[in-house]
N, C-alpha and C positions, 0 to 999 in steps of 0.2 A: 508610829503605828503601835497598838496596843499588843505587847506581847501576851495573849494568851497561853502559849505553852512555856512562859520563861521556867514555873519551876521545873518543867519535864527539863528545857534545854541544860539548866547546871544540872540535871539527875545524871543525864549522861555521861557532862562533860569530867562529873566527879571521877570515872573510872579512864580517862584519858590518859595517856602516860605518854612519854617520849622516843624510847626505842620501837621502830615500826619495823613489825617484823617482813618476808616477803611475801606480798598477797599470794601467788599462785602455792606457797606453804599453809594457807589457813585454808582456802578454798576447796570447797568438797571433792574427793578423787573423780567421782561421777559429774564433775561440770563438764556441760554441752558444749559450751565456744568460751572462749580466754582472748582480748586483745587488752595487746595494755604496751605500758616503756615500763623499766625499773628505773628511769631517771628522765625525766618531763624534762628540765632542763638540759644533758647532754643531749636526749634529743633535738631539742633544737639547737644546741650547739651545732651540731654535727649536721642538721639539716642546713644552717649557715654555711659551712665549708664543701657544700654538694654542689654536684654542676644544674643540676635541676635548679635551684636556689636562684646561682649567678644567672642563670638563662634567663629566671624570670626576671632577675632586675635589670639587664640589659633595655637601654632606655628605644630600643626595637618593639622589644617582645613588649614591651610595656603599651607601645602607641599601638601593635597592632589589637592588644586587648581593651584596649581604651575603653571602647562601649559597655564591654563587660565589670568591667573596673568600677564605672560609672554607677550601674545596674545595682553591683551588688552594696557601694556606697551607700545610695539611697536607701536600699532593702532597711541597712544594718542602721540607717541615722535612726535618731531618739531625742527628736525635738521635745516631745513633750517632757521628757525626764521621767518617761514611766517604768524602765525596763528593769526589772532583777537586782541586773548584774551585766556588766558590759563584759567582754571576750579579754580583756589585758589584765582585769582584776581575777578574773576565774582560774587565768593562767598562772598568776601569780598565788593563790590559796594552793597549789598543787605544785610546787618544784621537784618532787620527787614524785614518788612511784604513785601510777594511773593504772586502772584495769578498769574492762566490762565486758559484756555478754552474757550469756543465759546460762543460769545454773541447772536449767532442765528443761525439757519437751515433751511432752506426752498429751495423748489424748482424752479424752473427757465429754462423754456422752458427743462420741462423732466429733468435737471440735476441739483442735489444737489447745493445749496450755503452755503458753513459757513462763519463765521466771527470768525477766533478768534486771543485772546485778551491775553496782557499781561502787569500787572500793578505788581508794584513793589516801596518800600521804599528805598531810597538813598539818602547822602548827599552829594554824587558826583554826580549829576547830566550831568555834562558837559564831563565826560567821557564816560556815558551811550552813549552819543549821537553820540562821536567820534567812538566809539563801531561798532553802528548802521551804520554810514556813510562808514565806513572802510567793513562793511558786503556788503552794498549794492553795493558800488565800486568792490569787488571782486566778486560779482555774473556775473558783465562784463554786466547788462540789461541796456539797453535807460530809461532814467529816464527824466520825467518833473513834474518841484517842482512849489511849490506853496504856501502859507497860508490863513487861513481863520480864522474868529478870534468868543470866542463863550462867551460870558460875557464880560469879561475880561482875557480871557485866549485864547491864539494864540494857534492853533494846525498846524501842518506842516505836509502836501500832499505831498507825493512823488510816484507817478503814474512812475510803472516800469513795462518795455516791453521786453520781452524776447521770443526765439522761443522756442516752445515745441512739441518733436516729436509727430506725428501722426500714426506712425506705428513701430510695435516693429522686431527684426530682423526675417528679414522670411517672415512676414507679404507683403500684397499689399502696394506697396509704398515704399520698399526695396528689391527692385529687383540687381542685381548685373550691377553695373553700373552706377549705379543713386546712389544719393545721400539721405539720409532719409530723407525721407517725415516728413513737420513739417507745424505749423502753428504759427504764433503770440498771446502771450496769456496774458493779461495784471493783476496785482493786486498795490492795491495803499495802500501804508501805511501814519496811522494819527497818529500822534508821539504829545503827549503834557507832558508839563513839570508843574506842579501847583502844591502847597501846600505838599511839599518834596517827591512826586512819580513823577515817567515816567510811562507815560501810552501810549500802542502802542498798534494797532487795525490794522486788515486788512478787506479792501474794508465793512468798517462800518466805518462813522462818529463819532464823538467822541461826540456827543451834546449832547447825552440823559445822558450821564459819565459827564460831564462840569455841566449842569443842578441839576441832583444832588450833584456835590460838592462844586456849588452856592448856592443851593435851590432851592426850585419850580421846582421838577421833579417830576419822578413816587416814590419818597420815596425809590429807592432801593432796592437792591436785598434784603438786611438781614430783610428789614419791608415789602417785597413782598407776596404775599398768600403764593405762595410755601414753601418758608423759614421758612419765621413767622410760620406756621402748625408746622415743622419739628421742630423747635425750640420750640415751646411750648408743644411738645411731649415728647422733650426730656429735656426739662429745662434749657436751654443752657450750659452743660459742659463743663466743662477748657476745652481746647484740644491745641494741637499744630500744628497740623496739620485738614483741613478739606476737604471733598469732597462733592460739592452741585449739583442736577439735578434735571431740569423744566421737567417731564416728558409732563408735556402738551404742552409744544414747540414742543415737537418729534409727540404727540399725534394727532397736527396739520399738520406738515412734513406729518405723515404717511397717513392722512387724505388727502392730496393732491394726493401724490401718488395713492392713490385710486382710485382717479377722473377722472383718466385715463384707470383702470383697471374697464372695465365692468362687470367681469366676478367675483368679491372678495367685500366685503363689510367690508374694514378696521375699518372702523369706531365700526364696530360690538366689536372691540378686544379689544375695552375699558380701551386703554394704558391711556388714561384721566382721568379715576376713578382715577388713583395714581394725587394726586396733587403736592407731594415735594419727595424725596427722601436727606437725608445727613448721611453723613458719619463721625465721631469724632474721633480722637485718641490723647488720651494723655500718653508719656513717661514720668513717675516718675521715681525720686531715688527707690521706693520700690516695685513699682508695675508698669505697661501698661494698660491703659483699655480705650476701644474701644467702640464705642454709633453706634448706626444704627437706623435711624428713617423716616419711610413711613408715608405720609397721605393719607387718601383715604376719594373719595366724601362721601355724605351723602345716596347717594342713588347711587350706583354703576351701571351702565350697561354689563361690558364683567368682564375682569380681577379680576377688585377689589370686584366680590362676591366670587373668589373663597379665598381671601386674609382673609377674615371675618371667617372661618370654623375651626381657631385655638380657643379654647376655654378652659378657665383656670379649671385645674380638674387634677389630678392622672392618672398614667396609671399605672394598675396594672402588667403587664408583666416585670415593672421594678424589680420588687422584683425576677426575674429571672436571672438577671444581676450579673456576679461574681465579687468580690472583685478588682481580680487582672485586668483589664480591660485596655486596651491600648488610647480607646476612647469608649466615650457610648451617646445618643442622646436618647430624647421619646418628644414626641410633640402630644398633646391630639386634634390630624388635624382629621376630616372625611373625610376620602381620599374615600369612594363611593359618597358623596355630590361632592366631587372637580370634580371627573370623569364624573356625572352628569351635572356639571353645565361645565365642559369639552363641553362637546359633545353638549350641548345647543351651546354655544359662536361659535366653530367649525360651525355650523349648520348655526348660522346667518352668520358667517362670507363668507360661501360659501357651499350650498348643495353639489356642487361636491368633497368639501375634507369631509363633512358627507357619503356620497356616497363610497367613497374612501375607509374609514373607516368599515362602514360595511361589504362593499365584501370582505375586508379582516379578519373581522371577520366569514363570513360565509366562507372561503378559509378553515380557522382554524377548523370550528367546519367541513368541508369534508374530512379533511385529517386528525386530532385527533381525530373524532367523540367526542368531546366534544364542550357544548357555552360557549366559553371565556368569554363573555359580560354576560350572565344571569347568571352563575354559577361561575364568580368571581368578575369581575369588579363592578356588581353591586349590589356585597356581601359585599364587602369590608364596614367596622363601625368605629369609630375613635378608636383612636390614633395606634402608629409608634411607636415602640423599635427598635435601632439597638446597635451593640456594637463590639467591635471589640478586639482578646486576642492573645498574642505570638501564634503560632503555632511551639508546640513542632517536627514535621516533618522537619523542616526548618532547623534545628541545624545537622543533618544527610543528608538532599535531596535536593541537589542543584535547583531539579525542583519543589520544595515545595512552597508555597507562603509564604511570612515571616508573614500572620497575618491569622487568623481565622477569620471568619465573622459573623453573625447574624442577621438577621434580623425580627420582630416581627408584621404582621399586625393584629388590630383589625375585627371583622369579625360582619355580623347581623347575618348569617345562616350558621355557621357553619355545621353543617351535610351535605346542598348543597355542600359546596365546598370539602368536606371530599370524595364524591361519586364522585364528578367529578374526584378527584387523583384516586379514586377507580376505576374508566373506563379508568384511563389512564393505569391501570398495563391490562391489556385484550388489545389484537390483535383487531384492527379496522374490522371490516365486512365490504364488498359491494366495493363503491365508495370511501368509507375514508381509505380504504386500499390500493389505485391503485399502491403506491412505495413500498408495500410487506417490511415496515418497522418494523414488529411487535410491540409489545406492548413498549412502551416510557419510562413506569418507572415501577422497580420493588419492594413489598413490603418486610417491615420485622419489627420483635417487638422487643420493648424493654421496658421494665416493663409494659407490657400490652398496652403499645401505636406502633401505626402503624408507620413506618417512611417511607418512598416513597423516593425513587433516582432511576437513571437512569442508566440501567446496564453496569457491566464492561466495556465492549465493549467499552465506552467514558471516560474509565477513562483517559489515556493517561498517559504519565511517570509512574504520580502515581497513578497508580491502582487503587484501590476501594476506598482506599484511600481517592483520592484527588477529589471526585463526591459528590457536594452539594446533599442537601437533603431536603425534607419537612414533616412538618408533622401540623397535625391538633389538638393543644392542649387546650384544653378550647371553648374559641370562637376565639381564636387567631390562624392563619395561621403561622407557624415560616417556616421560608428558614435559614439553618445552610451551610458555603461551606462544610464543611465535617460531611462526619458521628459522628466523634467523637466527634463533637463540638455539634449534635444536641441527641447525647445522652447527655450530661452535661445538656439543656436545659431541656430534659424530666425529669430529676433528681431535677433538682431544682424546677420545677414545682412540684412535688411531695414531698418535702420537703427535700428532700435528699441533703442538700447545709449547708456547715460551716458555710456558711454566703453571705448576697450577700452584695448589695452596700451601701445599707439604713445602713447599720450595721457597717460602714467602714467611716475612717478619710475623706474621700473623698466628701462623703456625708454631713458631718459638714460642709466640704470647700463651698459646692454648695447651705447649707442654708443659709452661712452667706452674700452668697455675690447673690443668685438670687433676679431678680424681684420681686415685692409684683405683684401676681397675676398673676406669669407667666405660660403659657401653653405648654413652650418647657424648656427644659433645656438640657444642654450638657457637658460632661468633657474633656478634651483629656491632655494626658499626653506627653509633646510634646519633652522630651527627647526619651523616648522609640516609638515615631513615628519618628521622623527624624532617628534614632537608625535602627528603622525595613525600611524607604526607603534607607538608607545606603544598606540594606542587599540584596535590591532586585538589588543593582547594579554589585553584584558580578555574578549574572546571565547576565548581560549585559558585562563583562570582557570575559564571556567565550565564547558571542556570538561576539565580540570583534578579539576572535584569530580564532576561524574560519572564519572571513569575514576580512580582515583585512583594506577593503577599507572601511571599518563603524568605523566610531573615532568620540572621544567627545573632548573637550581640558580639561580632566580632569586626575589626575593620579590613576588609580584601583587599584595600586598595595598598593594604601597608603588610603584606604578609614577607615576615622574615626572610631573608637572602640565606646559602648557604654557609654563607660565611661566617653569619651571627651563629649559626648553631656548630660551625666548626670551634669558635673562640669559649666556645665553655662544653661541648661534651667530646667524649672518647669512644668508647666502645664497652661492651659488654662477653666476656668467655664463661659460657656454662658448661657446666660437665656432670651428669648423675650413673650412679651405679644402682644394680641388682643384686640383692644377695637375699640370701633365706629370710632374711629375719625385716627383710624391707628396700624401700628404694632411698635415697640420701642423692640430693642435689646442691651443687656449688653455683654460686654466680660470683664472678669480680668483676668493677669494673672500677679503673683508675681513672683519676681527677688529674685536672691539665697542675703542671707542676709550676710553673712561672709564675 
């Protein structure tokens, strides 16, 4: 093929050099989103030694995807020998450091603009470019080339014009006869070649990237507020992988948008309290653990006061929690503070979605004769238990749900909200009866506690069964999906439990490895949940043969036993904290060691 841009390609490759510095150090401090590895190949290293990895090459997992396997085969074949670049050679120009995402957002006469970017480590440099040029020739766009040079480094403009429909089939402007309606739509790529990366950008200049990786710029993204915050929240962990967001780039975006909207006051929503958002994961030989790190202002306006209502403390309903436990979460949140400070933010943000709000709250209290908002929402006291256990129904009843459920909310006035379930078992009088729907939910006891559900009538398939339930135990509201699951709760509250989780190997796992100071913590046992979503797919096989125009490309007849997902995963302990300056979350989760 005839290289037309060969002299641009050596202009560039002239200022190539071999030390590559770290891209999120060159990249503007105001970049919108950052994903990338610092090391392409550790990454896959390390995704090698994952149990995710082994699961998938288990000659199981393998037949049950077969179709898919198949699908995407095909997709990806290249009989003809037309394509680029195949996926093994791409991976191989990049062994080290990979990034991309958008170095900005903003609007523009009413419609969005990004920019985004894609920088990368290579020592072939010159075939990145023949890559790039062999793409751009095969899009078929009008191209005018160009360079502009920004220190000492040449960057190469390549302004491509292409047409892009303007109406989709059906639509005005595709009428039968005519030809679709399109328009001319232009974007210009800035391709530089310096200090062992290519770095390529669309319709953004590459100066502010040149600048910092001369000097004399904005210091870059990783010594940027955003970062810097995130980083020093979180300490900078190894990782291999990262993911970084300016929410205050968006914060501005949305802030534009506004400015158009007379009717909504964005700004109220206080996307901008959040200063950094980053994401860590590192693949070990022995373990995976995962970092999540928020900052938030100092003095927050919308969003980031409800982010501050985690606080470091015990939840006692943990002690309710049984042994055997498929996943369990408690987070010591004041979820009637967040609901409060809800309705505040809503309020500035627009009276008419306050407005909104309430009449639907007063809908509720005419047609329940109960107030939602006084006699729950803003009963509701910290902390959150939920948890999740086999449900033995599921091994006999296809229309069973494979898990039980629970969940635990703290209360201030428990007795209010005990009366409210109390008026829901009674027939509504007057106006709040106009659908002659009788009473909502019916009672009954169990070791002298009231349980409340909602009569047979909804139970469906599974009968009585299968009807979540409430009751009011302590100060704590529990929602159980079944009865059976919210008698086990009333028992353990009562002392009637073998043992719960504090008492149990699980709980050592979760001391050794939570945060100092943390206010949520979480388990999940992640063979016996991929195990139990297996199970929910054999209810999708059946609805499968009665519909038979409804397909997945997977094979039902061969879905994995729990055993294959016991011989490669483990389990998962998360833990995050609250503190002024942000929230900082932990994951680990250990690899089978044989």
């Amino acid at each position: 093929m005839t290289r037309i841009s060969l002299a641009l390609t050596l202009t560039l490759l002239a200022t190539a050099a071999l030390a590559a510095p770290s891209i999120p150090d060159i990249l503007p401090a105001e970049t919108f989103v950052a994903v990338g590895t610092p090391d392409r190949t550790a990454l896959f290293e390390g995704f090698e030694h994952s149990p995710a990895y082994a699961l998938w090459q288990d000659p199981s997992v393998q037949a049950f995807f077969d179709p898919l396997i198949d699908m995407a085969t095909e997709a990806l074949a290249d009989p003809t020998g037309s394509r680029v670049v195949g996926l093994e050679e791409l991976c191989d120009l990049f062994p080290g450091q990979i990034c991309a995402g958008l170095l900005r957002i903003s609007l523009i006469n009413g419609n969005s603009d990004i920019a985004p970017f894609f920088a990368a480590e290579t020592d072939r440099p010159q075939r990145v470019l023949e890559i790039l040029e062999d793409l751009i020739e095969a899009s078929g766009a009008e191209q005018q080339r160009d360079t502009y040079t920004v220190r000492d480094v040449t960057v190469a403009r390549n302004t491509l014009h292409f047409a892009r429909p303007t109406a989709l089939p059906g639509e005005v402007g595709d009428e039968p006869g005519m030809e679709l309606a399109s328009a001319m739509q232009s974007v210009t790529l800035h391709t530089a070649v310096a200090d062992g990366l290519v770095i390529i950008s669309i319709d953004e200049p590459l100066d502010a990237v040149i600048h910092n990786l001369r000097g004399g710029g904005d210091g870059g993204l990783r010594e940027g507020d955003s970062m810097r915050g995130t980083r020093t929240l979180a300490e900078d962990p190894d990782h291999q992988l990262f993911l970084h967001i300016n929410p205050t780039v968006f914060d501005r975006f949305v802030r534009e948008a506004g400015a158009e909207n007379p009717h909504a006051n964005l700004a109220a929503l206080g996307i901008g309290d959040i200063r950094g958002m980053s994401l860590w994961a590192n693949l070990g030989e022995e373990a995976s653990d995962g970092w999540f790190a928020m900052t938030v202002a100092p003095e927050p306006l919308g969003f980031g006061r409800i982010l501050r209502l985690s606080q470091p403390g015990e939840v006692p309903a943990v002690d309710w929690v049984p042994t055997e436990v498929i996943s369990f979460s408690t987070d010591n949140f004041d979820l009637g503070a967040a609901y409060r400070e809800l309705r505040s933010i809503l309020r500035a943000v627009s009276p008419d979605i306050d407005e909104f709000i309430t009449m639907g709250m007063m809908s509720a209290r005419d047609s329940l004769g109960v107030d939602l908002e006084a006699d729950l929402l803003m009963q509701l006291g910290s902390g959150l238990t939920s948890y999740s256990v086999a449900n033995p129904a599921a091994e006999t009843n296809m229309y069973a749900a494979p898990t039980s459920d629970v969940m635990i909310l703290g209360l201030v006035d428990a007795a209010r909200v005990q009366g409210m379930l109390q008026r829901l078992t009674q027939s509504p009088e007057g106006s709040a009866n106009q659908m002659g729907l009788g009473a909502m939910l019916q009672a009954s006891e169990y070791l002298g506690q009231t349980i409340y559900s909602p009569p047979p009538l909804f139970g469906g398939p599974m009968g009585a069964a299968g009807l979540p339930s409430f009751a009011v135990i302590g100060d704590s509201l529990v929602f159980a999906s079944s009865g059976d699951e919210m008698r086990s709760v009333i028992a353990a509250s009562q002392g009637q439990m073998e043992a719960n989780i504090r008492q149990s190997p699980i709980w050592e796992e979760i001391e050794a490895h939570r945060l100092e100071g943390a206010s949520a913590i979480g388990y999940q046992d992640d063979a016996a949940m991929m195990a139990s979503m297996m199970s929910g797919l054999q209810q999708m096989a059946f609805l499968m043969m009665m519909n038979p125009q409804f397909s997945l490309p997977i094979d039902l007849t061969r879905v994995p036993g729990e055993e294959v997902f016991e011989a490669h995963l483990t389990h998962t302990i998360t833990s995050s904290r609250t503190t002024p300056q942000g929230v900082l979350g932990h994951s680990h989760s250990p690899h089978h060691t044989e």
